[in-house]
LUMDONU-847954 format. One line per 2 residues: number of its first residue (from 1); their letters; for each residue x, y, z of C-alpha. Coordinates in Angstrom, 3 decimals. Layout:
N
NUM	a	X:Y:Z; ... .
END
This chain:
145
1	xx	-118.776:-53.491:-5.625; -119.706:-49.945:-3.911 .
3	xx	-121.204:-50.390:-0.392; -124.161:-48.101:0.148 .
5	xx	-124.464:-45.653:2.840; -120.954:-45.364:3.716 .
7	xx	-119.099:-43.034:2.545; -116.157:-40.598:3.936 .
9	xx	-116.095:-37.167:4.632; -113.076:-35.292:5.246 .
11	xx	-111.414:-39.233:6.364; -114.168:-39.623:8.732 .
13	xx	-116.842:-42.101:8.266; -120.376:-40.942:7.267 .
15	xx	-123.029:-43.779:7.017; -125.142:-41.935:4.370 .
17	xx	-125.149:-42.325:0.568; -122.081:-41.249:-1.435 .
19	xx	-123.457:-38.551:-2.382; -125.194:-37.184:0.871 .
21	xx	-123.306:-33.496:0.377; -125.148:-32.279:-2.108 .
23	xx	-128.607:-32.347:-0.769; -127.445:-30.508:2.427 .
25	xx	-125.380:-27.813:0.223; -129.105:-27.007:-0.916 .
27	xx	-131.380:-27.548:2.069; -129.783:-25.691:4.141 .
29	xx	-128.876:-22.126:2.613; -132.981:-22.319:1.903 .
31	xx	-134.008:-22.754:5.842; -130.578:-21.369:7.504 .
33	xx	-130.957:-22.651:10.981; -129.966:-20.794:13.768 .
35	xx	-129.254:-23.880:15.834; -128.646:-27.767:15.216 .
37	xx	-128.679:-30.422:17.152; -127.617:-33.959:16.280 .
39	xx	-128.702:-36.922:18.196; -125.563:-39.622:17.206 .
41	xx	-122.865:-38.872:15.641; -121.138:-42.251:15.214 .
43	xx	-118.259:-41.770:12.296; -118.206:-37.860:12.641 .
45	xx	-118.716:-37.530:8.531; -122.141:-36.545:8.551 .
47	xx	-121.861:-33.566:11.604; -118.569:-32.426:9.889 .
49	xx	-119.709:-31.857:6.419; -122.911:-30.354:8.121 .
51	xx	-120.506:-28.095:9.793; -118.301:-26.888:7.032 .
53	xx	-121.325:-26.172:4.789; -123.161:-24.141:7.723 .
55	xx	-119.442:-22.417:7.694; -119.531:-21.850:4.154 .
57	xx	-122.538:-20.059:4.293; -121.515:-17.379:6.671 .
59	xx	-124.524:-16.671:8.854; -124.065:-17.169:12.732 .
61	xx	-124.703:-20.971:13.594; -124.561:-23.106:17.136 .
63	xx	-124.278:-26.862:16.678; -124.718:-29.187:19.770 .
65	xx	-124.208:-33.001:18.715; -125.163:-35.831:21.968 .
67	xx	-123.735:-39.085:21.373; -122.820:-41.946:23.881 .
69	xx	-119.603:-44.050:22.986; -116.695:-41.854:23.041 .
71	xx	-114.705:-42.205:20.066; -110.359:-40.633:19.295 .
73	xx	-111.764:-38.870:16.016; -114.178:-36.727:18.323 .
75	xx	-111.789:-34.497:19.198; -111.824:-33.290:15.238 .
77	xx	-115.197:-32.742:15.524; -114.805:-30.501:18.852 .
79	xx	-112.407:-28.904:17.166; -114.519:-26.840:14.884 .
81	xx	-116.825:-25.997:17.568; -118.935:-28.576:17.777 .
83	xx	-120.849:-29.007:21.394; -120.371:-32.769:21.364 .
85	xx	-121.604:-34.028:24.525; -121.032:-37.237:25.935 .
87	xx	-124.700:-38.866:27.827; -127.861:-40.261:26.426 .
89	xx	-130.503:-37.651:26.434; -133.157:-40.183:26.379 .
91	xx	-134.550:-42.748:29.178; -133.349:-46.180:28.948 .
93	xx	-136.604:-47.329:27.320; -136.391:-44.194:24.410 .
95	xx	-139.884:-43.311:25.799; -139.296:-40.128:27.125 .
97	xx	-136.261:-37.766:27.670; -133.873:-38.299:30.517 .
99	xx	-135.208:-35.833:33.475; -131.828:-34.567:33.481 .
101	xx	-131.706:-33.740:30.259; -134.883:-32.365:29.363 .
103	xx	-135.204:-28.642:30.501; -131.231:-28.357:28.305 .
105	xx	-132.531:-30.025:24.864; -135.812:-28.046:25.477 .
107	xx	-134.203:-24.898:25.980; -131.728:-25.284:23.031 .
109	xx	-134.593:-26.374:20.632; -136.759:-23.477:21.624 .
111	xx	-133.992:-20.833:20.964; -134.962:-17.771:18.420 .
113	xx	-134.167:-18.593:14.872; -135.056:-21.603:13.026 .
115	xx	-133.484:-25.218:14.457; -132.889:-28.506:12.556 .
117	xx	-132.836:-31.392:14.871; -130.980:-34.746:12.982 .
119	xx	-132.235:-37.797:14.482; -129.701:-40.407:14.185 .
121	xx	-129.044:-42.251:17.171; -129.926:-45.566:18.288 .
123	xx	-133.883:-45.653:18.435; -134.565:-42.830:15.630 .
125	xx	-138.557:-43.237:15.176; -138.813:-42.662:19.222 .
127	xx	-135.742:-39.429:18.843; -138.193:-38.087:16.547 .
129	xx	-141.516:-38.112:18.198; -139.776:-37.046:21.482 .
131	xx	-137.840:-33.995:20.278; -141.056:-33.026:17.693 .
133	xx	-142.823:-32.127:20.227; -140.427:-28.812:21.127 .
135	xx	-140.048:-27.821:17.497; -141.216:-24.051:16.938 .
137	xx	-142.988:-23.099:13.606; -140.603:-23.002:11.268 .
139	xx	-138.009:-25.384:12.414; -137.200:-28.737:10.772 .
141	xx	-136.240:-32.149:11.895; -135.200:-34.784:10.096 .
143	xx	-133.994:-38.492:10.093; -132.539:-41.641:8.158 .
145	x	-132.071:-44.965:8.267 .
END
């Protein structure tokens, strides 16, 4: 029997469909973002494949990941040059953005060049409305689950 929506990437755990690669090879090379930020990162698959195919393509990319559980295997993602950082950018009620954190995911969004924001953490309908509303024309953001 084959479990849906996880998968491995590289021997770290993605929680997406088998075949979740493919779909990125061809979205991104068609919006090439200059930024991305990731909002959970939880087995590491998922931001590493992201990573290698933004590599592939050979066009100057940051990536900034938050996530809030510490995991061994993070140090692989850091290792490509990933921004992984360790604190919940959100309020405890996923209302509104922690006032620490707001003016630093703000100012990342709003950076020149097109940015893809991956909502994946723990309260993904509330990630989305909250970080929507700093999205320039042109950028994307996107969820699942």
């Amino acid at each position: 029997m084959t479990i849906t929506g996880h998968t491995a990437y590289k021997g770290l755990t993605a929680q997406q469909h088998e075949l979740f690669v493919e779909p990125f090879r061809k979205f991104l090379p068609s919006v090439k973002p200059k930024q991305i930020l990731e909002i959970g990162v939880a087995g590491g698959g998922t931001t590493h494949a992201v990573h290698d195919i933004m590599t592939e393509m050979g066009e100057p990319f940051t990536y900034r990941a938050y996530e809030v559980h510490d995991q061994p295997y993070y140090d692989q993602i850091r290792s490509l040059g990933v921004d992984l950082r360790l604190y919940n950018i959100f309020d405890h009620s996923y209302l509104k953005l922690n006032p620490d954190t707001v003016n630093e995911v703000e100012t990342y969004i709003c950076q020149p060049g097109v940015t893809l924001v991956l909502c994946d953490g723990g309260c993904k309908i509330y990630e989305f409305k909250l970080l929507s509303d700093f999205l320039k024309s042109g950028d994307y953001i996107m969820c699942h689950d």
